[in-house]
PyMOL Python script that loads the backbone (N, CA, C, O; Angstrom):
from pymol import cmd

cmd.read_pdbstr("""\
ATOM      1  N   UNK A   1       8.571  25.372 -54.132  1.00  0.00           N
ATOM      2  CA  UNK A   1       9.139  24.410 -53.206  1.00  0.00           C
ATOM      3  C   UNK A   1       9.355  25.079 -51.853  1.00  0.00           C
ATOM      4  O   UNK A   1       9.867  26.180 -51.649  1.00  0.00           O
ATOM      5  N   UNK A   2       8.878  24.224 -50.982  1.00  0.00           N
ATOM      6  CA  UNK A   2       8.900  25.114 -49.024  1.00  0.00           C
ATOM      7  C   UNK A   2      10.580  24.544 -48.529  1.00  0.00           C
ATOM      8  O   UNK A   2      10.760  23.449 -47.996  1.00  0.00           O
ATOM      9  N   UNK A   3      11.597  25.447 -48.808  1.00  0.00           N
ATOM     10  CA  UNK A   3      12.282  25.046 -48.203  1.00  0.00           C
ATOM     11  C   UNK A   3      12.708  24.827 -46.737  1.00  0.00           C
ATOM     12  O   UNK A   3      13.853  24.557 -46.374  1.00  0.00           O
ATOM     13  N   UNK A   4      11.467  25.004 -45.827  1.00  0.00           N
ATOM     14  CA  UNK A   4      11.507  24.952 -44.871  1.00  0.00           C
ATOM     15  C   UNK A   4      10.995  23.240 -44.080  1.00  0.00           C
ATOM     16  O   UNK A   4      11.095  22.891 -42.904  1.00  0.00           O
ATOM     17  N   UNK A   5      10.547  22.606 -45.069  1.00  0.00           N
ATOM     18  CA  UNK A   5      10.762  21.246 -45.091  1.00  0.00           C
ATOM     19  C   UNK A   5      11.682  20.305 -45.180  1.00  0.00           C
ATOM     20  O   UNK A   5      12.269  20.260 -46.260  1.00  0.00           O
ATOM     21  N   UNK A   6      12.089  19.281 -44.099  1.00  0.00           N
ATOM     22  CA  UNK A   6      13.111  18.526 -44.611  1.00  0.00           C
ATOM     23  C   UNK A   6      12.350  17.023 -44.437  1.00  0.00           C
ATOM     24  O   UNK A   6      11.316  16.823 -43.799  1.00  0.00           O
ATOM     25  N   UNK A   7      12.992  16.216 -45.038  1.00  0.00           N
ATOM     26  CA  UNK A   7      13.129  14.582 -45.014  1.00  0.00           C
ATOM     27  C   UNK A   7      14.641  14.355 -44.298  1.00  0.00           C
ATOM     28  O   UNK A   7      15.516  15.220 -44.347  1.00  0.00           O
ATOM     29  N   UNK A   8      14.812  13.016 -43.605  1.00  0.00           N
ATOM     30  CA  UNK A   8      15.834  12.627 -43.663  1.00  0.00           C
ATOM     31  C   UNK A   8      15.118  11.074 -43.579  1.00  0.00           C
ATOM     32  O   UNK A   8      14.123  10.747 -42.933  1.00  0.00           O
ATOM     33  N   UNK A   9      16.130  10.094 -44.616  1.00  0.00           N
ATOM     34  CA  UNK A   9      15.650   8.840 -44.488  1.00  0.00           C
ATOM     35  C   UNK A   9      17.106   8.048 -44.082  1.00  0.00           C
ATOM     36  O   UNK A   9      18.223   8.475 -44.375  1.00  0.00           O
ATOM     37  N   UNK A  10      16.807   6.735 -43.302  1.00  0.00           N
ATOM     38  CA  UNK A  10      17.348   6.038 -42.567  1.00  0.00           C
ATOM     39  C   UNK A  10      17.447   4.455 -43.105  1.00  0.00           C
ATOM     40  O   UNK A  10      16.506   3.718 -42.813  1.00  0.00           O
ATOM     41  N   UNK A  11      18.450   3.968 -43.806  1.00  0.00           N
ATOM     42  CA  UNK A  11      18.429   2.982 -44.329  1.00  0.00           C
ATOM     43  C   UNK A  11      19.482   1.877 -43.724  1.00  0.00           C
ATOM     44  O   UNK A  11      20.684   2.049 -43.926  1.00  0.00           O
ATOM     45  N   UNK A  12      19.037   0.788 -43.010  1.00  0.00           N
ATOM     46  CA  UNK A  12      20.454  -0.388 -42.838  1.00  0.00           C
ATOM     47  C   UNK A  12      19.468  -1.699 -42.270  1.00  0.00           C
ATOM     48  O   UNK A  12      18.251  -1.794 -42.110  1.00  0.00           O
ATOM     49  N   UNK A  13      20.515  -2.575 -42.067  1.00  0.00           N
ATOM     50  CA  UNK A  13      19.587  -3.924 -41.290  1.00  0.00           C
ATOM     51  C   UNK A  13      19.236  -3.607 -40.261  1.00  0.00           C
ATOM     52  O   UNK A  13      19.826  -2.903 -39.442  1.00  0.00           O
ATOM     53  N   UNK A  14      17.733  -4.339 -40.162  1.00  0.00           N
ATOM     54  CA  UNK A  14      17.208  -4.524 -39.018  1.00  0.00           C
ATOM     55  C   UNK A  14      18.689  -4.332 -37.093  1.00  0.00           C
ATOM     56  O   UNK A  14      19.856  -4.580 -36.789  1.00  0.00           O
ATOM     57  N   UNK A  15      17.507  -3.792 -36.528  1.00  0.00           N
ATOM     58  CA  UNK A  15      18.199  -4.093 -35.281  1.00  0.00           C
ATOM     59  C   UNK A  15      19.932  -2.883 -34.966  1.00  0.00           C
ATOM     60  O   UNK A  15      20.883  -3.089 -34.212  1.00  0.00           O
ATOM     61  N   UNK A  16      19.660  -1.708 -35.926  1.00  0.00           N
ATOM     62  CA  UNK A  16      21.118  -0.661 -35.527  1.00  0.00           C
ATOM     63  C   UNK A  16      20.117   0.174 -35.131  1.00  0.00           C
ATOM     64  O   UNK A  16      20.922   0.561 -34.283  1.00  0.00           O
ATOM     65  N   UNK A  17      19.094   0.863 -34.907  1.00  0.00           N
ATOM     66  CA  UNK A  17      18.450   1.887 -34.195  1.00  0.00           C
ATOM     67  C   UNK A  17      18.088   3.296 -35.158  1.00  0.00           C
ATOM     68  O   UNK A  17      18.030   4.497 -34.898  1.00  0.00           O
ATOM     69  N   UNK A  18      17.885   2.494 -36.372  1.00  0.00           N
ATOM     70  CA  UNK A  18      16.810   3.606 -37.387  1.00  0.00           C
ATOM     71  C   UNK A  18      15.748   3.901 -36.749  1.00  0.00           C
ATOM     72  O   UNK A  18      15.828   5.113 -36.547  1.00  0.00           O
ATOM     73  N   UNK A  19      14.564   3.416 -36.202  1.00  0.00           N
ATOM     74  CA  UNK A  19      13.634   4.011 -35.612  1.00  0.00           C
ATOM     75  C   UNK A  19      13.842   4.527 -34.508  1.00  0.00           C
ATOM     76  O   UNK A  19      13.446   5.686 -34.381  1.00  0.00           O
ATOM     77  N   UNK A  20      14.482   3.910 -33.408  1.00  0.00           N
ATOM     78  CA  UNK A  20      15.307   4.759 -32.308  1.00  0.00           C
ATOM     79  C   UNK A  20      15.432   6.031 -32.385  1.00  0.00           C
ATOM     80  O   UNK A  20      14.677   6.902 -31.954  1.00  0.00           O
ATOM     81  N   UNK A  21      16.856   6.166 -33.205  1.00  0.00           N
ATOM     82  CA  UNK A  21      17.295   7.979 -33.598  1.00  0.00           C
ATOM     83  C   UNK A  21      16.228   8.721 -34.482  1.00  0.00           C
ATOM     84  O   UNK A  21      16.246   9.932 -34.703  1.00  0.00           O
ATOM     85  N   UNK A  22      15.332   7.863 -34.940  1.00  0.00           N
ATOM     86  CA  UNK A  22      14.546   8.739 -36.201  1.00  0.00           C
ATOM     87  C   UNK A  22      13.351   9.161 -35.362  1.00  0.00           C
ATOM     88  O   UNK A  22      12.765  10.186 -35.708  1.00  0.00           O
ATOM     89  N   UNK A  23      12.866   8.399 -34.156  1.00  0.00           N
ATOM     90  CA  UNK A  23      12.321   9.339 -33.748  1.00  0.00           C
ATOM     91  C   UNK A  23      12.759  10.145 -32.525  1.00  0.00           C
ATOM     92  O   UNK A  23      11.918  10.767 -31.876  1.00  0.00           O
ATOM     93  N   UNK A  24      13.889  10.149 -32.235  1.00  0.00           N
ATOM     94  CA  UNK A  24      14.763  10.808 -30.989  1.00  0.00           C
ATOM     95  C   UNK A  24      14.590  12.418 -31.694  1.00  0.00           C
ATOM     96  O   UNK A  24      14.162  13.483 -31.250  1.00  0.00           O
ATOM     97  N   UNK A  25      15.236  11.922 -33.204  1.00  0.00           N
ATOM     98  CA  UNK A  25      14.845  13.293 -33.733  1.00  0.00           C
ATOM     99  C   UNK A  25      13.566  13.909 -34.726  1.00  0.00           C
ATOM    100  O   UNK A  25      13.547  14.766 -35.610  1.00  0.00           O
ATOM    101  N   UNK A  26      12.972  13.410 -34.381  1.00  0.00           N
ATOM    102  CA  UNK A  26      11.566  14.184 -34.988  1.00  0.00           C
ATOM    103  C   UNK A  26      11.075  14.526 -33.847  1.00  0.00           C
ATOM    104  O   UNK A  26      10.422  15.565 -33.943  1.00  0.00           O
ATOM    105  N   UNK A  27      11.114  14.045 -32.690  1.00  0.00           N
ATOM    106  CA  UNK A  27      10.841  14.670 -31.063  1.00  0.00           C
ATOM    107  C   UNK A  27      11.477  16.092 -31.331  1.00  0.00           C
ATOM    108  O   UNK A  27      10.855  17.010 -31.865  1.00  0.00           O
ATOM    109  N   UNK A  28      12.846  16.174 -30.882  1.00  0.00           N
ATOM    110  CA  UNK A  28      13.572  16.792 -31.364  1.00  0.00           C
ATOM    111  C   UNK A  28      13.811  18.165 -31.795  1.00  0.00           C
ATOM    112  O   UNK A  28      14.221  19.117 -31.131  1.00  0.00           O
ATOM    113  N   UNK A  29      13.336  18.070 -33.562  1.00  0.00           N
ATOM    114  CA  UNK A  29      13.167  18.892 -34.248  1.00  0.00           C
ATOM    115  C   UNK A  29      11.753  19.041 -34.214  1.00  0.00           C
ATOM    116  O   UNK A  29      11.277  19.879 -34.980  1.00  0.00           O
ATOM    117  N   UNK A  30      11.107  18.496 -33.595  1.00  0.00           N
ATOM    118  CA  UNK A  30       9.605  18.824 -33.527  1.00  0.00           C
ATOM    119  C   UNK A  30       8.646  18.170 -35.064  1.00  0.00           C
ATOM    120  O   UNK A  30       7.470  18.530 -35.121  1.00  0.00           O
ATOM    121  N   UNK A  31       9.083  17.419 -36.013  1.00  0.00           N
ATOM    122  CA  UNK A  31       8.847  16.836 -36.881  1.00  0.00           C
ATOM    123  C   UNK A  31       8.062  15.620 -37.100  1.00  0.00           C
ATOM    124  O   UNK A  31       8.243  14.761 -36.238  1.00  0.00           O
ATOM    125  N   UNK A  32       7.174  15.305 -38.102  1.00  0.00           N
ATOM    126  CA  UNK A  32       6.754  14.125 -37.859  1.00  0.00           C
ATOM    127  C   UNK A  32       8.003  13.137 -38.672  1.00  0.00           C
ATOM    128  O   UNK A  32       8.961  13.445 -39.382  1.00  0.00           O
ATOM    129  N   UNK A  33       7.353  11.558 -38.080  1.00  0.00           N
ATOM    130  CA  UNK A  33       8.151  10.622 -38.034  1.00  0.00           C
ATOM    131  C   UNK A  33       6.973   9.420 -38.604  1.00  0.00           C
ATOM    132  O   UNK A  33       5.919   9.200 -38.008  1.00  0.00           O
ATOM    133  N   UNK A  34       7.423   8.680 -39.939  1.00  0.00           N
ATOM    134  CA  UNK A  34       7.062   7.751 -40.355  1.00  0.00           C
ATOM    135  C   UNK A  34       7.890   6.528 -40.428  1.00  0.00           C
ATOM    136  O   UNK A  34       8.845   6.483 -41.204  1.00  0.00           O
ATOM    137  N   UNK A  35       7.572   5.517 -39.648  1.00  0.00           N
ATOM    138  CA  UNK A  35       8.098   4.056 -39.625  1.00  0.00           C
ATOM    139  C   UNK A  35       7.749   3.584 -40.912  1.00  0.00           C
ATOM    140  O   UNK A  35       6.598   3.627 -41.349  1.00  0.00           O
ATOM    141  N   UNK A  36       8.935   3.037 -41.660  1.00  0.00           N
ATOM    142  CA  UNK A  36       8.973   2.672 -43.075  1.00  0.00           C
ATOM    143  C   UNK A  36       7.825   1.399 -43.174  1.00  0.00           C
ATOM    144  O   UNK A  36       6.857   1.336 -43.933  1.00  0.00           O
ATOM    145  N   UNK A  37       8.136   0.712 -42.458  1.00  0.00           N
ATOM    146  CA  UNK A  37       7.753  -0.837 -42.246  1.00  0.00           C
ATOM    147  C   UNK A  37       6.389  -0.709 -41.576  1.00  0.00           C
ATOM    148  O   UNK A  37       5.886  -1.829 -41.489  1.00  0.00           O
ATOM    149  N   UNK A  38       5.907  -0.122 -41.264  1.00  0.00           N
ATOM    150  CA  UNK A  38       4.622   0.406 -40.897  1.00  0.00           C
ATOM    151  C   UNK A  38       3.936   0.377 -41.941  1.00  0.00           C
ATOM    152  O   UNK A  38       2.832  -0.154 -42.058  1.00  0.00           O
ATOM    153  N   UNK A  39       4.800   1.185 -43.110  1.00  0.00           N
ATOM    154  CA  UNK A  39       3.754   1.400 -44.438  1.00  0.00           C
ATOM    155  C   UNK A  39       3.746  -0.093 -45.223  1.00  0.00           C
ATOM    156  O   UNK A  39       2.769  -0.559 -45.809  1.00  0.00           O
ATOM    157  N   UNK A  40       4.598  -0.504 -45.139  1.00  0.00           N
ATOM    158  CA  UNK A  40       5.092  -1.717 -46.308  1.00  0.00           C
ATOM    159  C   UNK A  40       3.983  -2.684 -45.304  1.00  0.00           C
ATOM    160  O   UNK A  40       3.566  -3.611 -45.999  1.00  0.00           O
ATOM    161  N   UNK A  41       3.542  -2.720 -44.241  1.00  0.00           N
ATOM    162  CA  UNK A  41       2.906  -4.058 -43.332  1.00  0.00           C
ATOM    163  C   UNK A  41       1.435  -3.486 -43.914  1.00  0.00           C
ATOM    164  O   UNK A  41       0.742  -4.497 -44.035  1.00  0.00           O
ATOM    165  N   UNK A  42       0.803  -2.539 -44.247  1.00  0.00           N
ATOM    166  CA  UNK A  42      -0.288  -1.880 -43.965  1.00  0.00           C
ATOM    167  C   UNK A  42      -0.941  -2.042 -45.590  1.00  0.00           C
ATOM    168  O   UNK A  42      -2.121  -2.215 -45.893  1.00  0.00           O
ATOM    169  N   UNK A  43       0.129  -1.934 -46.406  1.00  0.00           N
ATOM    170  CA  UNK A  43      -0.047  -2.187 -47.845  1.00  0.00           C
ATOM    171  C   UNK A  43       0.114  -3.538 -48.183  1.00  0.00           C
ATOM    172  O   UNK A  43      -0.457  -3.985 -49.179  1.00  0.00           O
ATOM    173  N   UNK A  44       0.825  -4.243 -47.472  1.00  0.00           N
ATOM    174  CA  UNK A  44       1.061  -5.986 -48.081  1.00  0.00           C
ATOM    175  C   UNK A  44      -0.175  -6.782 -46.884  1.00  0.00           C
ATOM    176  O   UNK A  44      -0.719  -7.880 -47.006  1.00  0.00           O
ATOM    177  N   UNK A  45      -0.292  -6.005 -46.034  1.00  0.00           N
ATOM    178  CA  UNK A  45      -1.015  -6.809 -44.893  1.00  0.00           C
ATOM    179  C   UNK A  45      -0.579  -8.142 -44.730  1.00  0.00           C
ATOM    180  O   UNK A  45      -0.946  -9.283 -45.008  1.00  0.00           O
ATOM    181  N   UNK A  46       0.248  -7.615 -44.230  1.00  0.00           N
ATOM    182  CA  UNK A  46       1.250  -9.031 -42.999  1.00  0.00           C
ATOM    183  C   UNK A  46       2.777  -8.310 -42.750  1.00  0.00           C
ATOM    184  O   UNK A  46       3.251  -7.198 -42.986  1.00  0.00           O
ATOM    185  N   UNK A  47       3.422  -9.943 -41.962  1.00  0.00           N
ATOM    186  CA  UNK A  47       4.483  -9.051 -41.238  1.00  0.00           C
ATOM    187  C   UNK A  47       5.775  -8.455 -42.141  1.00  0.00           C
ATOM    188  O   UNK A  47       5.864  -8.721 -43.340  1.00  0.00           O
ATOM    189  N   UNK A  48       6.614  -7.748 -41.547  1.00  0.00           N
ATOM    190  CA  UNK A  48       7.516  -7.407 -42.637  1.00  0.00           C
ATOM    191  C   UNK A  48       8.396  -8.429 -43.338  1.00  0.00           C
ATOM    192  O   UNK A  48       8.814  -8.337 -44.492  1.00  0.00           O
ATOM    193  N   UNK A  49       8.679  -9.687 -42.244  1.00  0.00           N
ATOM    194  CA  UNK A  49       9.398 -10.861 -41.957  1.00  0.00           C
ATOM    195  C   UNK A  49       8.666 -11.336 -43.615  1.00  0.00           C
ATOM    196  O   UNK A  49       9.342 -11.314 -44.643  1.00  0.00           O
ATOM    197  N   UNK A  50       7.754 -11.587 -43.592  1.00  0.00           N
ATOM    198  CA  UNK A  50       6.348 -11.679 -44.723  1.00  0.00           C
ATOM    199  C   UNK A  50       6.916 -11.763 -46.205  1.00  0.00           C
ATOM    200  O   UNK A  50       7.005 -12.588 -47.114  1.00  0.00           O
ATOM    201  N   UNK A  51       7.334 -10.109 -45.865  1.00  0.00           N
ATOM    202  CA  UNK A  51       7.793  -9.301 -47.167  1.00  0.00           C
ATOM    203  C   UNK A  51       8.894  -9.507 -47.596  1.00  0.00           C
ATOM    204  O   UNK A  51       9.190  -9.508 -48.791  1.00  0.00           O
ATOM    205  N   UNK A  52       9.598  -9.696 -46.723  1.00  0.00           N
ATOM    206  CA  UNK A  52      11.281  -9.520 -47.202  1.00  0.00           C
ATOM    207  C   UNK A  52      11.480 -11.110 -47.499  1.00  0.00           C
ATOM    208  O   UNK A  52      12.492 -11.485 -48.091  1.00  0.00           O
ATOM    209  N   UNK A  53      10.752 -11.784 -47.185  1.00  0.00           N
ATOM    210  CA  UNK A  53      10.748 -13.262 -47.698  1.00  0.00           C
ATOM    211  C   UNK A  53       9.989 -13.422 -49.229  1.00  0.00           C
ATOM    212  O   UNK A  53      10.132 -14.457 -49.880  1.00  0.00           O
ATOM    213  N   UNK A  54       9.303 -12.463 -49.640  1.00  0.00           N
ATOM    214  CA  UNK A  54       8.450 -12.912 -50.384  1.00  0.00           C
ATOM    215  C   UNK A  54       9.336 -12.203 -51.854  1.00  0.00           C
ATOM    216  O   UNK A  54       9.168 -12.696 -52.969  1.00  0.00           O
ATOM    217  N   UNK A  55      10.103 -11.209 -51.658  1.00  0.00           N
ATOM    218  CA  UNK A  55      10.417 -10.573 -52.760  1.00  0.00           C
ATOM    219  C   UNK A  55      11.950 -10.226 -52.892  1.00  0.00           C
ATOM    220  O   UNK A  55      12.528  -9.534 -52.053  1.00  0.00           O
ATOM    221  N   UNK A  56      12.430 -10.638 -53.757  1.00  0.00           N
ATOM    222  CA  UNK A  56      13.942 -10.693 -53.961  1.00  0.00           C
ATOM    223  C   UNK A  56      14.199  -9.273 -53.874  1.00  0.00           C
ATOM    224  O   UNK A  56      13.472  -8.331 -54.189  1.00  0.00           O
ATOM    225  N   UNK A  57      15.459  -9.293 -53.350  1.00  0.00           N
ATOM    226  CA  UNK A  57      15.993  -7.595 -53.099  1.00  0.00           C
ATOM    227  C   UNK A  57      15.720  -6.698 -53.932  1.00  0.00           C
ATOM    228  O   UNK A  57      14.964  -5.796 -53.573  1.00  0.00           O
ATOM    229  N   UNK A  58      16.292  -6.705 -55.345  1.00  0.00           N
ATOM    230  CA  UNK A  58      16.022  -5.879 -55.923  1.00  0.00           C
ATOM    231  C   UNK A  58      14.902  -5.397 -56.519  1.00  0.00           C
ATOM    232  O   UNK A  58      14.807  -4.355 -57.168  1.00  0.00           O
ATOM    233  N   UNK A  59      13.736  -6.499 -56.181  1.00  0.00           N
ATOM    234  CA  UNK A  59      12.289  -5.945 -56.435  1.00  0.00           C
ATOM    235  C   UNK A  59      11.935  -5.300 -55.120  1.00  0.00           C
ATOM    236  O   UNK A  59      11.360  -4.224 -55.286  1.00  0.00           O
ATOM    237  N   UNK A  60      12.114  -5.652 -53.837  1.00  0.00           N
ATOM    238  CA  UNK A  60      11.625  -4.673 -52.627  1.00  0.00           C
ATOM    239  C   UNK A  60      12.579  -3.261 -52.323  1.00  0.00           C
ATOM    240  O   UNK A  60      12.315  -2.326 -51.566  1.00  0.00           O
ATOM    241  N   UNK A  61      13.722  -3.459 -53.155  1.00  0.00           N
ATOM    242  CA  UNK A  61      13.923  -2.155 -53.554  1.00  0.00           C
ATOM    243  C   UNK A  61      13.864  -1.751 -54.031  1.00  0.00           C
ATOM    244  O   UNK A  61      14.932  -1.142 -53.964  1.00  0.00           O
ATOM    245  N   UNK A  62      13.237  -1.277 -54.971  1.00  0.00           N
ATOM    246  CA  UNK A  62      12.104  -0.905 -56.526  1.00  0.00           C
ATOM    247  C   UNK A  62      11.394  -0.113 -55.996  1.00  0.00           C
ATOM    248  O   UNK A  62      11.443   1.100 -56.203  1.00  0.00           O
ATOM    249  N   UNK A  63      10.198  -0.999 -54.806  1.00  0.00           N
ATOM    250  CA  UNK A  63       9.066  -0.848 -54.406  1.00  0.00           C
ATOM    251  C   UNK A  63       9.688   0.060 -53.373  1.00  0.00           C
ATOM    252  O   UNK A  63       9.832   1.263 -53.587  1.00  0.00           O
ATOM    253  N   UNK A  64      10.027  -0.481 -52.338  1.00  0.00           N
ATOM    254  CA  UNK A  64      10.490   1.175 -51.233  1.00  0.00           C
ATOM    255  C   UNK A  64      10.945   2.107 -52.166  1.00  0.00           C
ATOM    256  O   UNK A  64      10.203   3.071 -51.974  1.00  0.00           O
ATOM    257  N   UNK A  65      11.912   2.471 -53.283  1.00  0.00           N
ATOM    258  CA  UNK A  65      12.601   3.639 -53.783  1.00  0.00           C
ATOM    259  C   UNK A  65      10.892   4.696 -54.267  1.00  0.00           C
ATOM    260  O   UNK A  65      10.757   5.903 -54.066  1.00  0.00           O
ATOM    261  N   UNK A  66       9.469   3.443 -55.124  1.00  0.00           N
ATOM    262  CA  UNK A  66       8.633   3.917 -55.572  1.00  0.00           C
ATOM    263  C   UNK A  66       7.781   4.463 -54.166  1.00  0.00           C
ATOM    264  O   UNK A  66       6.704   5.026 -54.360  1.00  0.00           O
ATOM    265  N   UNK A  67       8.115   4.347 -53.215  1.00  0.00           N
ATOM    266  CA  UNK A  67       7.194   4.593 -51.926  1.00  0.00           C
ATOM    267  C   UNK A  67       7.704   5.733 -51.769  1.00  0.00           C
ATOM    268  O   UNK A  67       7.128   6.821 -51.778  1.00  0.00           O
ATOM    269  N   UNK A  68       9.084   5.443 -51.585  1.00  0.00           N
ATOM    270  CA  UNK A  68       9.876   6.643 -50.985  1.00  0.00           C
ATOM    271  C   UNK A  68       9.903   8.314 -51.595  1.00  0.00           C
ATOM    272  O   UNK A  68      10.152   9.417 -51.109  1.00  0.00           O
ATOM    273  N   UNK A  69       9.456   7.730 -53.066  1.00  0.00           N
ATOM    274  CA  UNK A  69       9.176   9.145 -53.906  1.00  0.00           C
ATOM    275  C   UNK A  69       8.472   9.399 -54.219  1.00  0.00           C
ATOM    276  O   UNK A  69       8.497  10.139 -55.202  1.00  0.00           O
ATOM    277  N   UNK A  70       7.117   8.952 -53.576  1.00  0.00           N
ATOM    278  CA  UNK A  70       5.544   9.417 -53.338  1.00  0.00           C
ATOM    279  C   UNK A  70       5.594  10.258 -52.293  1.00  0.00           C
ATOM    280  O   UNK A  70       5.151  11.405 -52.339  1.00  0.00           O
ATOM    281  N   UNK A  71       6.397   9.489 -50.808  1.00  0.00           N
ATOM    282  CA  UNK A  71       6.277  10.552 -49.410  1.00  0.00           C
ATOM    283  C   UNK A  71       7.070  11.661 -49.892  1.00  0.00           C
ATOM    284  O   UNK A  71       7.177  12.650 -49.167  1.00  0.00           O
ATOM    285  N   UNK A  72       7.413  11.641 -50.572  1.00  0.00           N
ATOM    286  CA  UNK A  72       8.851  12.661 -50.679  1.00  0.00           C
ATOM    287  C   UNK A  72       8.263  13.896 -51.027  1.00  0.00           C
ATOM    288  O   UNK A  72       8.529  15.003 -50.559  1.00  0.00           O
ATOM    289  N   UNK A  73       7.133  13.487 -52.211  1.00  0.00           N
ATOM    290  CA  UNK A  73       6.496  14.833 -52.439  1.00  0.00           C
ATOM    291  C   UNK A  73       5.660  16.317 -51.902  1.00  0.00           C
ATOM    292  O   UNK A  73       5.361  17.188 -52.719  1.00  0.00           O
TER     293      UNK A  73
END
""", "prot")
cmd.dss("prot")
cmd.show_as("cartoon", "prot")
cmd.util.cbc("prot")
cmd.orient("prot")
């Protein structure tokens, strides 16, 4: 394991400035920076608005937790 790697993930409603600060600091720390909703639009192909309509909470949080611990690796 490289402990010289970090993650930090950013979770709340739309519109408080997760992508904002997340990439203020991957600038920053010099890190890359993945927009969550980027991936979820690119895999469902359509908007996120799309998604979060289409799948009751606790199944689109299933699916991000299973995303989230693919990038993670």
């Amino acid at each position: 394991m490289n402990l010289d790697l970090r993650n930090i993930y950013f979770v709340g409603i739309s519109g408080v400035g997760k992508t904002t600060v997340g990439k203020l600091l991957s600038n920053y720390f010099k890190w890359g920076f993945i927009d969550f909703n980027e991936i979820l639009k690119t895999i469902f192909k359509r908007p996120i608005n799309s998604i979060n309509n289409t799948f009751e909470f606790n199944t689109l949080k299933n699916i991000e937790e299973n995303i989230l611990q693919k990038l993670s690796q």
